[in-house]
Backbone as CSV, one residue per row, in Angstrom:
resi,resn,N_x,N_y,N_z,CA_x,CA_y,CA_z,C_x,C_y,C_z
1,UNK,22.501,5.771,-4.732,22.430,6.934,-5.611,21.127,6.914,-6.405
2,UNK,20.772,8.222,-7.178,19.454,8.093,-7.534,19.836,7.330,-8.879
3,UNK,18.967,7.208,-9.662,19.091,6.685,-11.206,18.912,7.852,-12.299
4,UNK,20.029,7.704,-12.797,20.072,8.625,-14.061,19.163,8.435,-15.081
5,UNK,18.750,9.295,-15.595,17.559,9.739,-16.554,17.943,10.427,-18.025
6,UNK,18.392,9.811,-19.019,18.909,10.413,-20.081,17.429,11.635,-20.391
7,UNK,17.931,12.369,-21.279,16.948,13.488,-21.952,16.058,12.918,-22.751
8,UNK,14.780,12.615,-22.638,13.623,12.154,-23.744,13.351,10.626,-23.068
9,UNK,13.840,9.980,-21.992,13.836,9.071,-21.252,12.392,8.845,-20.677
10,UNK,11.485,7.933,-20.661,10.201,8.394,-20.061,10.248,8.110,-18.507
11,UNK,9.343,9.075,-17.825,9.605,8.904,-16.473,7.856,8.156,-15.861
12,UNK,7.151,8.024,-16.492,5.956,7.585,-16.430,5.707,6.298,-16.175
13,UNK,4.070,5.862,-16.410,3.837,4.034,-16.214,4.980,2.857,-17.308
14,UNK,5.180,3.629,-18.386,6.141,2.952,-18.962,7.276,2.659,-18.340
15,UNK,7.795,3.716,-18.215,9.617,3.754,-17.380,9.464,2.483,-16.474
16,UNK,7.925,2.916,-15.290,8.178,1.704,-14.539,8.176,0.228,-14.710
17,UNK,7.231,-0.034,-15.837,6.769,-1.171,-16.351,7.592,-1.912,-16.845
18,UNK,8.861,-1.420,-17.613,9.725,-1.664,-18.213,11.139,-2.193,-16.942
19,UNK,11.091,-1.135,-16.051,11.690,-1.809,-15.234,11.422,-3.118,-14.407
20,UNK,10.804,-3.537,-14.734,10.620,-5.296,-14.326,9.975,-5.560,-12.521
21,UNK,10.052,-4.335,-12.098,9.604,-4.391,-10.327,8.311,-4.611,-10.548
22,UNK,7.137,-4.554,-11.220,5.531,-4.689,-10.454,5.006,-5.959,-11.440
23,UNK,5.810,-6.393,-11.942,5.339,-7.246,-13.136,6.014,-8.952,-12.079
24,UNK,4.735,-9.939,-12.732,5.286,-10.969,-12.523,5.870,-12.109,-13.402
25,UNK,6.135,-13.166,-13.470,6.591,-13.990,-14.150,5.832,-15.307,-14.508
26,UNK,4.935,-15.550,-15.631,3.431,-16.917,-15.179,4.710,-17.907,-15.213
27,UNK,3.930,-18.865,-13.912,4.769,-20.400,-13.605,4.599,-20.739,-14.879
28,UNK,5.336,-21.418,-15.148,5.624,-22.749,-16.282,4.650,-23.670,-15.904
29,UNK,4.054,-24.111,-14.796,3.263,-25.090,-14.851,1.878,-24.368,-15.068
30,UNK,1.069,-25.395,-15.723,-0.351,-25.103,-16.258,-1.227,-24.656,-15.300
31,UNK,-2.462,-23.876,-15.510,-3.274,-23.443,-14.230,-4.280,-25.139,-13.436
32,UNK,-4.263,-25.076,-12.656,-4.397,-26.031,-11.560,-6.344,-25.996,-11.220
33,UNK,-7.047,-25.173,-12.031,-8.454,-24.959,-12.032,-8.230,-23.709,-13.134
34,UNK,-9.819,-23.723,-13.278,-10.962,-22.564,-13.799,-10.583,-21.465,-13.082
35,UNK,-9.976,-21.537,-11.839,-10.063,-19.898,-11.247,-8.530,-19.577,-11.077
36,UNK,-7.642,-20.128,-11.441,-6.534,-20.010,-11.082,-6.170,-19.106,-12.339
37,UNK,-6.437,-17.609,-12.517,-6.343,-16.716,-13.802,-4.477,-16.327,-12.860
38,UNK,-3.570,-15.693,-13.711,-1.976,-15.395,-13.480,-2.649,-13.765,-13.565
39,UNK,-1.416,-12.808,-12.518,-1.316,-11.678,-12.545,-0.973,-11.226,-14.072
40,UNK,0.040,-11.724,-14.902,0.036,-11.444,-16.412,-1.117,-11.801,-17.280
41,UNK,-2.332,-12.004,-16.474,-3.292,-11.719,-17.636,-4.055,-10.712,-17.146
42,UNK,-4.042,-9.922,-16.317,-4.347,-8.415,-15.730,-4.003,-7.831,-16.860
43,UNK,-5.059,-6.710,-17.647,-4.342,-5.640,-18.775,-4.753,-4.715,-18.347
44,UNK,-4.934,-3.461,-18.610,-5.663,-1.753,-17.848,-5.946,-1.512,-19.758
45,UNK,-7.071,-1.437,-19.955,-8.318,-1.623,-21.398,-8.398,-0.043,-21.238
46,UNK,-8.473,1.044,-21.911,-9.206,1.826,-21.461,-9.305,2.274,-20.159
47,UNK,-10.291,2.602,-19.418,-10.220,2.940,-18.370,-10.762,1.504,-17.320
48,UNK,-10.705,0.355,-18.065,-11.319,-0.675,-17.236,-10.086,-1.199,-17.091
49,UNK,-10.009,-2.218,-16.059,-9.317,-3.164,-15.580,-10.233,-4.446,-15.919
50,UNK,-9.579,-5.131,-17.218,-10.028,-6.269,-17.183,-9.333,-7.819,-16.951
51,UNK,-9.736,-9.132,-16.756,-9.045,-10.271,-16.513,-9.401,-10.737,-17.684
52,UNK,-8.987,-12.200,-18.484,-9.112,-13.102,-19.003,-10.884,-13.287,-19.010
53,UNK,-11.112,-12.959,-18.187,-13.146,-13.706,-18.146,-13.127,-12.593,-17.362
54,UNK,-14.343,-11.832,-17.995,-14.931,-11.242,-16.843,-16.070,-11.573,-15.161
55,UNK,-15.988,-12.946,-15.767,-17.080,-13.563,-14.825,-15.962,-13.752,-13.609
56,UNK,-14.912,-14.594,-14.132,-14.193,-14.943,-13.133,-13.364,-13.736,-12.329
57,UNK,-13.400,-12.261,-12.812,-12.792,-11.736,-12.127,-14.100,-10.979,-11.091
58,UNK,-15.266,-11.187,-11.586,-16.336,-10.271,-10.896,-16.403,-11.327,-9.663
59,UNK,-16.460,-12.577,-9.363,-16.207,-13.765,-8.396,-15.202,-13.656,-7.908
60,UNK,-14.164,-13.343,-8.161,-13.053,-12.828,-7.474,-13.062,-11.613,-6.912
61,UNK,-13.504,-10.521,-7.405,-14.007,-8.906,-6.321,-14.692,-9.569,-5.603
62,UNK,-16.008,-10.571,-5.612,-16.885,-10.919,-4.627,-16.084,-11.040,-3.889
63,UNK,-15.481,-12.464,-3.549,-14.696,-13.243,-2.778,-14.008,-12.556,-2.006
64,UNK,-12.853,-11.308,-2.551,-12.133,-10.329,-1.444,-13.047,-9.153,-1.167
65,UNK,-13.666,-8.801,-1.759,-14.374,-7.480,-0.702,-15.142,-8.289,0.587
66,UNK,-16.077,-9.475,-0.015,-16.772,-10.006,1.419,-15.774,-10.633,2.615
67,UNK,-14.151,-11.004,2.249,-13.316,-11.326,3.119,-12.726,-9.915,3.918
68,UNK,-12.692,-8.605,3.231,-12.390,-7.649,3.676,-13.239,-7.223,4.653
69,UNK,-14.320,-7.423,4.324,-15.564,-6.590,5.141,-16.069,-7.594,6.610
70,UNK,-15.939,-8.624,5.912,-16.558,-9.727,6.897,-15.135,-10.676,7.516
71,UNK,-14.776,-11.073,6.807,-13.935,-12.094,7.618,-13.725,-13.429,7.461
72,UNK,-12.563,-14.011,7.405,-12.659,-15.379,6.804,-13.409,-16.645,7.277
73,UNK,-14.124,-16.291,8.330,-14.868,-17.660,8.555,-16.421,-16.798,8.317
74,UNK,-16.675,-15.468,8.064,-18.275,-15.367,7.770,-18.181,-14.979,6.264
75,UNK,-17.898,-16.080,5.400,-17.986,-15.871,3.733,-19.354,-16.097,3.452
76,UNK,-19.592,-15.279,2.620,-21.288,-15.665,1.912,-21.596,-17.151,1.997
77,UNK,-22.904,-18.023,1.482,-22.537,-19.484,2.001,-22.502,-20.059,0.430
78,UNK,-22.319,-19.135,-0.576,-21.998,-19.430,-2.237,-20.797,-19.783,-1.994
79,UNK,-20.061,-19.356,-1.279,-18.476,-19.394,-1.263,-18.059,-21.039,-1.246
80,UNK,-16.932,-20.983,-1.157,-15.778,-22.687,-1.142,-15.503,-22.256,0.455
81,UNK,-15.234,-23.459,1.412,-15.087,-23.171,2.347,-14.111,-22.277,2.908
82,UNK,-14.042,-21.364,3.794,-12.940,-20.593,3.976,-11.813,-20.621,4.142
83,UNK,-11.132,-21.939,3.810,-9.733,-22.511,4.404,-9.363,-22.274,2.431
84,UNK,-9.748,-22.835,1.720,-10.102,-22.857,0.112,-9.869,-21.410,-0.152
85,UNK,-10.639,-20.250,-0.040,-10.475,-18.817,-0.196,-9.330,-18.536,0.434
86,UNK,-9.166,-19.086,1.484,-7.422,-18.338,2.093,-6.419,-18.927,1.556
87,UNK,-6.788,-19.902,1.150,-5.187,-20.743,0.384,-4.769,-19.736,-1.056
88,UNK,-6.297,-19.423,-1.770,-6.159,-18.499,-3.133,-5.738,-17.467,-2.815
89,UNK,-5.711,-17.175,-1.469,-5.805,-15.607,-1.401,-4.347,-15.459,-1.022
90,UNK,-3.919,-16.391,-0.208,-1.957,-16.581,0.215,-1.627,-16.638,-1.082
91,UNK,-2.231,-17.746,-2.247,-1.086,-17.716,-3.452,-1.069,-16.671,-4.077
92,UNK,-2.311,-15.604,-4.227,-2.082,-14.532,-4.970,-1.023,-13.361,-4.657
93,UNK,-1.296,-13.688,-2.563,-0.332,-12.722,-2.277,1.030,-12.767,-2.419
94,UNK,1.130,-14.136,-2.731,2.671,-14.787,-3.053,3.361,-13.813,-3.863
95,UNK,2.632,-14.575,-5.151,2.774,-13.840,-6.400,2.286,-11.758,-6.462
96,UNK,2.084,-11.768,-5.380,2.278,-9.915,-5.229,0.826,-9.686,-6.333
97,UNK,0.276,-10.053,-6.698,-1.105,-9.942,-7.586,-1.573,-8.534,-6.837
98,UNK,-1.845,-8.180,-5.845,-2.957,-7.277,-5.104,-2.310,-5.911,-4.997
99,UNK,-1.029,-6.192,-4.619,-0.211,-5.060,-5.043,0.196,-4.425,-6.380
100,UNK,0.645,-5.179,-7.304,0.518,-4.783,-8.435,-1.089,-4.023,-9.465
101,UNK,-2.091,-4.436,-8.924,-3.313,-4.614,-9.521,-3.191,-2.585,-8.777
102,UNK,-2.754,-2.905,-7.810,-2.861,-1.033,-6.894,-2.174,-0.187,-7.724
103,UNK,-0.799,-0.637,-7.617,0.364,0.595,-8.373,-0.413,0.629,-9.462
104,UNK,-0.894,-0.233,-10.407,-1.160,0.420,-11.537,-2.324,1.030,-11.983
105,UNK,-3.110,0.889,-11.136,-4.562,1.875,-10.866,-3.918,3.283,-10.441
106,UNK,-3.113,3.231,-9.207,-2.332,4.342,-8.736,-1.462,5.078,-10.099
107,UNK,-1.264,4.429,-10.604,-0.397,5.080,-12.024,-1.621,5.676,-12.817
108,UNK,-2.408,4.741,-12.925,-3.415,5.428,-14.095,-4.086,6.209,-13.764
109,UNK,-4.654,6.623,-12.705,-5.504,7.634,-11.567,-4.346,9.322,-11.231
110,UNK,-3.169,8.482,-11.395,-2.304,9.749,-11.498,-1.877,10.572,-12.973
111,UNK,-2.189,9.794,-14.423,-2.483,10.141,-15.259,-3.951,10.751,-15.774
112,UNK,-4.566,10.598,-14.798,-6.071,10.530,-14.795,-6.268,12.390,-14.360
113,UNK,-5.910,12.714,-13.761,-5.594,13.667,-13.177,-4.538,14.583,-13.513
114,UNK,-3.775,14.501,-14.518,-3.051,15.022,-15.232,-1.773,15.462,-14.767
115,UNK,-1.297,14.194,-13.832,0.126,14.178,-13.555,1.030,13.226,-14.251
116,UNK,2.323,13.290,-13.606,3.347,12.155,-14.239,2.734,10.801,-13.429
117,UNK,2.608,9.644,-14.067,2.367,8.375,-13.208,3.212,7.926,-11.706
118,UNK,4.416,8.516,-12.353,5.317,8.345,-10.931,5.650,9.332,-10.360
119,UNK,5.526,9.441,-8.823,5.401,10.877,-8.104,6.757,11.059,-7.500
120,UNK,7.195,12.489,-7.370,8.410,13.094,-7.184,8.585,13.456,-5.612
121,UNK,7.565,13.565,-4.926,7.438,13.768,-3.575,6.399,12.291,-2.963
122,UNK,6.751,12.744,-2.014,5.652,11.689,-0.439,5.391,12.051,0.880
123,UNK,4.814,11.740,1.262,4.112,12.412,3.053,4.675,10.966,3.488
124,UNK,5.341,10.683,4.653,5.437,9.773,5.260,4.559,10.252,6.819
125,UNK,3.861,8.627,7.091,3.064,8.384,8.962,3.548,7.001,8.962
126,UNK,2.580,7.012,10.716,2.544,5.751,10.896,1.267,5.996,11.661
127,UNK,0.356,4.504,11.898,-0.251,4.740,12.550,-0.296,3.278,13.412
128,UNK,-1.209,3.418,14.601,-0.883,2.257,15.937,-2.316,1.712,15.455
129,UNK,-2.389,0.235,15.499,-3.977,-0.691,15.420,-3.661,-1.827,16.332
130,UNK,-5.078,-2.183,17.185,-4.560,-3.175,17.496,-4.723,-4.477,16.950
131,UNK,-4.009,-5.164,17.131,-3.873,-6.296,17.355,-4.141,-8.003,17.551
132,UNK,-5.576,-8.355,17.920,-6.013,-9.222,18.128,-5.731,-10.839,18.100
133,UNK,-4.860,-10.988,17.254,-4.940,-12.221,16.464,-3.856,-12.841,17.160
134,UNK,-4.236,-14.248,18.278,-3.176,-14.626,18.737,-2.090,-15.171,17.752
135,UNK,-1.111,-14.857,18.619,0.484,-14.991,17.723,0.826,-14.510,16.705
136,UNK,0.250,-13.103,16.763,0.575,-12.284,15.926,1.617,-11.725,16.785
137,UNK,2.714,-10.561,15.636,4.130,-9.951,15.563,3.157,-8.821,16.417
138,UNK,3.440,-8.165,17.465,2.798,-7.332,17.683,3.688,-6.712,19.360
139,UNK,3.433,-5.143,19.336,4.332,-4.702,20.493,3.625,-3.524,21.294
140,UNK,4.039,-2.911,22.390,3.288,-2.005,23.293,3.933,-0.845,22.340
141,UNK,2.723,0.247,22.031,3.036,1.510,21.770,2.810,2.444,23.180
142,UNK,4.046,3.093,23.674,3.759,3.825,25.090,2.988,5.108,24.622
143,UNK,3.281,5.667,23.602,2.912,6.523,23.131,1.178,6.715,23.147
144,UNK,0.812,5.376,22.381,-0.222,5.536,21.998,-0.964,4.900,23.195
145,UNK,-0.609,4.146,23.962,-1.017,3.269,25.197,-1.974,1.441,24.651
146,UNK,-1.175,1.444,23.391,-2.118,0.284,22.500,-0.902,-0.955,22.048
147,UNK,-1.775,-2.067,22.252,-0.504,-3.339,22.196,-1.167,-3.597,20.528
148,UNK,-0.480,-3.679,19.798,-0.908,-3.916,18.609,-0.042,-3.869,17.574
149,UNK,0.291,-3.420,16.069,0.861,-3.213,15.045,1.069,-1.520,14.638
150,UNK,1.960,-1.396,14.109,1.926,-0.040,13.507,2.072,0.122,12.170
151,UNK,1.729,0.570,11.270,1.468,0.900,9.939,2.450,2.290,9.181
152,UNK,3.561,2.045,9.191,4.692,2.885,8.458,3.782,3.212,7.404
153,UNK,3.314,4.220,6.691,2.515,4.312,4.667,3.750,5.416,4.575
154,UNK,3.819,5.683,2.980,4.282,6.257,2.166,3.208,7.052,1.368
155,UNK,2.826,8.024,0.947,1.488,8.630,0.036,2.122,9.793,-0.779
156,UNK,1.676,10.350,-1.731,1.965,10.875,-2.853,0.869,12.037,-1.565
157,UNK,1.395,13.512,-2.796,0.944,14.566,-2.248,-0.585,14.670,-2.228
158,UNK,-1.124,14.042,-2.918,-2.665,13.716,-3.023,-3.595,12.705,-2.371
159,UNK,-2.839,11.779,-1.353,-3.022,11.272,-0.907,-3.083,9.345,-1.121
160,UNK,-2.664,9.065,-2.151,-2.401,7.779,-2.473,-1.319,7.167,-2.047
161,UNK,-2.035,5.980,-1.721,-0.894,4.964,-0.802,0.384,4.453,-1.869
162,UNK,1.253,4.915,-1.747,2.725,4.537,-2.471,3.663,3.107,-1.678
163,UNK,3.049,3.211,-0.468,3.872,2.322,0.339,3.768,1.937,1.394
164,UNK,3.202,0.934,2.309,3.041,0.250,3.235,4.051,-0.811,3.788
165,UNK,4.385,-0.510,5.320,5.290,-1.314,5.859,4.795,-1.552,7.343
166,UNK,4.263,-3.132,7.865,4.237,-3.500,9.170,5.016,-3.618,9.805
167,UNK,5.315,-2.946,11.312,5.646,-3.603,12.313,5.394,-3.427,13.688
168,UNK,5.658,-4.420,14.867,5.431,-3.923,16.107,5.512,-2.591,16.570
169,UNK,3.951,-2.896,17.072,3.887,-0.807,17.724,4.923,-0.370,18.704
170,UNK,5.976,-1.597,19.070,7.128,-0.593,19.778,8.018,-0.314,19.101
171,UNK,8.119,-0.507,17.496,8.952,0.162,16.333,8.863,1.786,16.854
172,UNK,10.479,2.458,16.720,9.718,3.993,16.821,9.421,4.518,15.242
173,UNK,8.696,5.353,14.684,8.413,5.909,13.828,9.990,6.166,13.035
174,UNK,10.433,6.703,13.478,12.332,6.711,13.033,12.544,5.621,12.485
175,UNK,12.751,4.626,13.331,13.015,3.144,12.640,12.339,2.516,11.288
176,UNK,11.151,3.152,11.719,10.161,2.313,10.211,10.188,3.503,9.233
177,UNK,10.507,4.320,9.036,10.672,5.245,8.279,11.975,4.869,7.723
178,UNK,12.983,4.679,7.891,14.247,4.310,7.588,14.206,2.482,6.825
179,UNK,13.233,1.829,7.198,12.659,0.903,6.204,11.866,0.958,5.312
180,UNK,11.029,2.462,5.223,10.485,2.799,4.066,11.504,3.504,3.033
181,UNK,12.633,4.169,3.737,13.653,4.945,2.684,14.629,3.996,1.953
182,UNK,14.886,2.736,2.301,15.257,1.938,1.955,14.732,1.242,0.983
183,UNK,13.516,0.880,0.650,12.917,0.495,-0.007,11.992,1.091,-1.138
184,UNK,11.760,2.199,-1.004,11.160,3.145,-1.876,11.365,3.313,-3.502
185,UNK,13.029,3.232,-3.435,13.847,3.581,-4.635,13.334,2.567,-5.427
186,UNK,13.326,0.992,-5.328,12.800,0.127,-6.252,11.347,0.648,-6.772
187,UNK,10.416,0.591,-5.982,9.232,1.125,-6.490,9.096,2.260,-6.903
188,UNK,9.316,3.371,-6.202,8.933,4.423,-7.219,10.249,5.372,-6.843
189,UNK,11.223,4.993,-8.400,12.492,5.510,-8.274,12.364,7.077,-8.620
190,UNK,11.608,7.792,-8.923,11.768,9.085,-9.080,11.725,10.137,-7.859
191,UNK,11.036,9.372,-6.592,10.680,10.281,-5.542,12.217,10.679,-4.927
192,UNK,12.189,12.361,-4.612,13.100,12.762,-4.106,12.619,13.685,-3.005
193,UNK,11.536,14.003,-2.295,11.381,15.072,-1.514,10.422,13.711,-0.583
194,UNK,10.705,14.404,0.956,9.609,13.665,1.713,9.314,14.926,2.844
195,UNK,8.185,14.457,2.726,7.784,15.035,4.116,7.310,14.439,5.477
196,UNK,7.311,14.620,6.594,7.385,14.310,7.671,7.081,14.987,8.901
197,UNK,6.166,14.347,10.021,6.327,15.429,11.232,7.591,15.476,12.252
198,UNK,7.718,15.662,13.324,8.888,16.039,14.356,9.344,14.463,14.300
199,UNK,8.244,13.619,14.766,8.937,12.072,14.910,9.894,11.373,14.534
200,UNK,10.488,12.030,13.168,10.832,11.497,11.766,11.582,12.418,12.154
201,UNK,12.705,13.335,12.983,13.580,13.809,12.976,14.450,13.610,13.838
202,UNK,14.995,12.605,13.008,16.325,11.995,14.002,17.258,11.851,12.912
203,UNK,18.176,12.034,13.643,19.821,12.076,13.026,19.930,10.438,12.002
204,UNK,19.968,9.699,12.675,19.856,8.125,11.864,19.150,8.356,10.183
205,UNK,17.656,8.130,10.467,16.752,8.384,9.275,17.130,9.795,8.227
206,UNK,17.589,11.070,8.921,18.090,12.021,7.740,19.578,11.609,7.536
207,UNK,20.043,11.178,8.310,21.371,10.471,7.011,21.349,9.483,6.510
208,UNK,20.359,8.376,6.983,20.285,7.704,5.877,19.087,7.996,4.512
209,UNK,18.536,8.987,4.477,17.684,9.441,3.675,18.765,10.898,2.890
210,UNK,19.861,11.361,3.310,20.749,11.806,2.516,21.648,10.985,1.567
211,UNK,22.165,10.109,2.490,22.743,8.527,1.176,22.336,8.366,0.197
212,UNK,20.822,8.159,0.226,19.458,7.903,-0.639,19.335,9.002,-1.516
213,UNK,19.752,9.752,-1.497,20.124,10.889,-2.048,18.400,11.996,-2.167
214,UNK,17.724,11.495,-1.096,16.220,12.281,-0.478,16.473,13.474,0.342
215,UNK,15.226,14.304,-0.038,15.356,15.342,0.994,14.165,15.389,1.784
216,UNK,14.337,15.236,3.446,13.430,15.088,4.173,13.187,16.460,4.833
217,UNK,11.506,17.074,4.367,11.162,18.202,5.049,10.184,17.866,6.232
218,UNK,10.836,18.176,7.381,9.814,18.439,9.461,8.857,19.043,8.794
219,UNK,7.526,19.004,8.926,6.743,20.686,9.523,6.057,19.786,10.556
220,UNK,6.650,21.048,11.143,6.121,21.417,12.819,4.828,22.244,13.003
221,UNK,3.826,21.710,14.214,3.395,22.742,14.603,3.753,24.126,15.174
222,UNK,2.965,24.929,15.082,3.534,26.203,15.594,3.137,26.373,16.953
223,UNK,1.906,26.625,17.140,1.184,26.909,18.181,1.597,25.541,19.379
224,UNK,1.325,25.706,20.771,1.190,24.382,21.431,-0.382,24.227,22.192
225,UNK,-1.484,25.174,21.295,-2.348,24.512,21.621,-2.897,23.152,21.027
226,UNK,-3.960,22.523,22.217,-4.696,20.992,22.133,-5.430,20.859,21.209
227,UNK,-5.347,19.776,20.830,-6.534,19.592,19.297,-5.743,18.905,17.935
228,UNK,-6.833,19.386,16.916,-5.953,18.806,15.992,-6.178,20.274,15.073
229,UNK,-4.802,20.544,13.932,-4.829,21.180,13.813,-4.357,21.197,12.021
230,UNK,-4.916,21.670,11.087,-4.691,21.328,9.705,-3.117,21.457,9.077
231,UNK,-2.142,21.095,9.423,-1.256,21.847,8.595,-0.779,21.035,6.904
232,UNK,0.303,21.881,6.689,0.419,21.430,5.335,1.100,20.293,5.116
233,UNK,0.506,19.285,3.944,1.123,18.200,3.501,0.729,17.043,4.791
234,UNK,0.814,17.755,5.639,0.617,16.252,6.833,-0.460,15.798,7.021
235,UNK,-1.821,17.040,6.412,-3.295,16.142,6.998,-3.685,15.141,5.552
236,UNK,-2.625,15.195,4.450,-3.037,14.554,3.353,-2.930,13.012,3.837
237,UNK,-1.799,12.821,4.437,-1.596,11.539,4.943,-2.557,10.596,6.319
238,UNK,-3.072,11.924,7.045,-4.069,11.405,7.869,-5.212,11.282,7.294
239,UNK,-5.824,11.583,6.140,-6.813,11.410,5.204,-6.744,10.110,4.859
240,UNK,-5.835,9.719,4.374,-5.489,8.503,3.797,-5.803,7.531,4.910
241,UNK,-5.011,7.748,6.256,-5.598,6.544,7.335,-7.137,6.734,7.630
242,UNK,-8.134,8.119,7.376,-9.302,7.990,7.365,-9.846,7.073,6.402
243,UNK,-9.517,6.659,5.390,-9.638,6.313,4.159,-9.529,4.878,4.256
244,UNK,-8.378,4.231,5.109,-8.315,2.914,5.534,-9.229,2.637,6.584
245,UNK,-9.530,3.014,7.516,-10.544,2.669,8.810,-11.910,2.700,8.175
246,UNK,-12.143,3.542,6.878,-13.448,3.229,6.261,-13.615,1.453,6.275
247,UNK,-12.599,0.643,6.107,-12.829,-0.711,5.467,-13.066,-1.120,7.101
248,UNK,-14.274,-1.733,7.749,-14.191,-2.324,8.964,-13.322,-3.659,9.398
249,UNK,-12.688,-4.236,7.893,-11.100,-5.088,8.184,-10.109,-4.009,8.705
250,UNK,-9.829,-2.949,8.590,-8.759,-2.617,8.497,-8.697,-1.433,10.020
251,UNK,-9.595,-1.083,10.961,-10.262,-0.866,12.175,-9.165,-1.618,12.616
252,UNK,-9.178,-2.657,12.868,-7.515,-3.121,13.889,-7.100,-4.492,13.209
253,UNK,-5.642,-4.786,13.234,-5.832,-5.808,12.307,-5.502,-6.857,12.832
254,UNK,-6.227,-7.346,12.475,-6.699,-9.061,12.496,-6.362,-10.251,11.787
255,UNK,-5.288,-10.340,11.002,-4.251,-11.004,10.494,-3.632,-11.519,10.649
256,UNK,-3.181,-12.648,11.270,-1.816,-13.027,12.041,-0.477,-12.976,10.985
257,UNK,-0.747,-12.757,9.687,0.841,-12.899,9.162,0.625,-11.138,8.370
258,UNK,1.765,-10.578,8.653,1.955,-9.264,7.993,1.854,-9.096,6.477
259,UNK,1.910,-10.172,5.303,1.923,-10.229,4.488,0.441,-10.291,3.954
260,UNK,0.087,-11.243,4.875,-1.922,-11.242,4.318,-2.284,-9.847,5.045
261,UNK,-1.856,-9.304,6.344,-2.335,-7.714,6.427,-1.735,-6.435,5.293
262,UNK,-0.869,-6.719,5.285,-0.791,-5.406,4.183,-1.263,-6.007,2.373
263,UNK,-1.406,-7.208,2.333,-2.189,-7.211,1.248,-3.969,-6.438,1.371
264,UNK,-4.245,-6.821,2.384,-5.737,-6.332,2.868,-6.046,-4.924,2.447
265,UNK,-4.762,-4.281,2.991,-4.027,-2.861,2.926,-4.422,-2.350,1.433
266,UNK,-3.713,-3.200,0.590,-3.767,-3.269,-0.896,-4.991,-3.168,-1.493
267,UNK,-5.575,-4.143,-1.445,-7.023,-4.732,-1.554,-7.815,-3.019,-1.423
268,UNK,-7.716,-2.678,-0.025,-8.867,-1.572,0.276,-8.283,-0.500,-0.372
269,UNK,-7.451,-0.116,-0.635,-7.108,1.140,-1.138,-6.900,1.147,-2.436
270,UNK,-6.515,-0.445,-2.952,-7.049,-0.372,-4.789,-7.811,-0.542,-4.821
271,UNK,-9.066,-0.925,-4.498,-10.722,-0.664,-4.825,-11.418,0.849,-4.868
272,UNK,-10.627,1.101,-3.710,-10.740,2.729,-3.892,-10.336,3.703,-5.130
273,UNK,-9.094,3.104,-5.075,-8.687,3.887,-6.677,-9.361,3.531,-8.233
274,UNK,-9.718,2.285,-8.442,-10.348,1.547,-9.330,-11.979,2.243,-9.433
275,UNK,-12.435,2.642,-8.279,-13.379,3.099,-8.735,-14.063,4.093,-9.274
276,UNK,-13.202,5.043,-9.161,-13.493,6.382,-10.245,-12.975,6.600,-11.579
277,UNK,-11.869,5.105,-11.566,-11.233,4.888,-12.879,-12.381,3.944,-13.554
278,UNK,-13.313,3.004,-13.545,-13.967,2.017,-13.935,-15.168,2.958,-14.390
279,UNK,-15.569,4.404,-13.587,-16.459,4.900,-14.036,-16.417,6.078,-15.041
């Protein structure tokens, strides 16, 4: 069921903040180095995002944009060896650091713009990448004719990533959609409308997205001519995968564990948002 909302109740970055989902908990044990800063010392200043030291967080953007762009064995040669950067970079993802650092850029960028922080609608896709990385989770898309991963997102009507979910490209779109409706409500409990193309219309996913107490709108093309063709609400979401293939990590992914890929996910699309907020 959805969550009740008394009258004067805030539905904004507060409401969520307060609900305890994007926030973490600092270990009890002491930091273990100089660089080991906790997601609870992340604050949003103004329009900056600052850490504890600013030095140490500007060494830390270094560190993940050149792993985003380049790759974990071609790190600048300032760097700690690359086994060292991936161990920091698993514990942060542990602790959900990269994700959180997003939603709340995504919150403030949606106040920024003079909406509610938490959005009432979403465009749901998926899209097919391949693959590379031996022993990676990965499956044949017939569709697409590509052995690789598929990328379930969630996006607000403007195009911001609300939600990312991996799995094998022989997931059908139905299926991973029905793991995004499932999961949605924790993060951003206000959304009640989705949208969707034909794929996403199967009997399974609209009843279980009626349970959920969501309403899932098809648009269809009209015409059956070839090409691509603008319609509403759906090219916002293919924007958004233009928006990811900008990052040449994110071109096919190369990850072997789903958790360090959709952090990557994170990574590129909160830098994106951060940066018209920082300026």
């Amino acid at each position: 069921m959805a969550p009740c909302r008394r009258r004067g109740q805030p539905r904004g970055r507060k409401a969520l903040l307060d609900n305890a989902t994007l926030l973490f908990v600092r270990p009890a044990t002491p930091a273990a180095s100089v660089n080991d800063f906790e997601p609870t010392d992340v604050t949003i200043v103004g329009k900056h995002l600052h850490t504890d030291s600013q030095l140490r967080g500007a060494q830390a953007r270094k560190a993940v944009r050149a792993v985003c762009l380049r790759g974990w064995r071609m790190l600048p040669h300032d760097f700690p060896p690359w086994q060292t950067v991936y161990w920091w970079f698993r514990r942060f993802v542990r602790l959900m650091l990269f994700r959180t650092i997003h939603d709340l850029a995504l919150m403030v960028d949606r106040e920024r713009a003079g909406r509610e922080a938490s959005p009432t609608a979403a465009v749901v896709d998926s899209q097919t990448v391949k693959a590379p990385a031996p022993g990676a989770k990965r499956g044949y898309d017939a569709a697409q004719k590509t052995v690789g991963r598929k990328r379930h997102i969630l996006v607000d009507t403007d195009g911001r990533l609300l939600m990312v979910n991996l799995t094998p490209a022989d997931l059908s779109d139905s299926a991973g959609g029905q793991m995004l409706v499932a999961a949605i409500r924790k993060r951003w409990p206000w959304i009640k409308h989705l949208f969707a193309d034909g794929a996403y219309d199967r009997t399974a996913l609209i009843d279980k997205a009626a349970f959920h107490d969501f309403v899932v709108e098809v648009i269809r093309r009209i015409d059956r001519e070839p090409g691509f063709k603008v319609l509403p609400r759906r090219w916002v979401v293919e924007r958004t995968f233009g928006w990811m293939t900008r990052w040449r990590r994110l071109v096919r992914d190369s990850e072997q564990r789903l958790d360090v890929s959709e952090a990557m996910i994170h990574v590129a699309m909160g830098g994106l948002l951060l940066r018209p907020i920082s300026h």
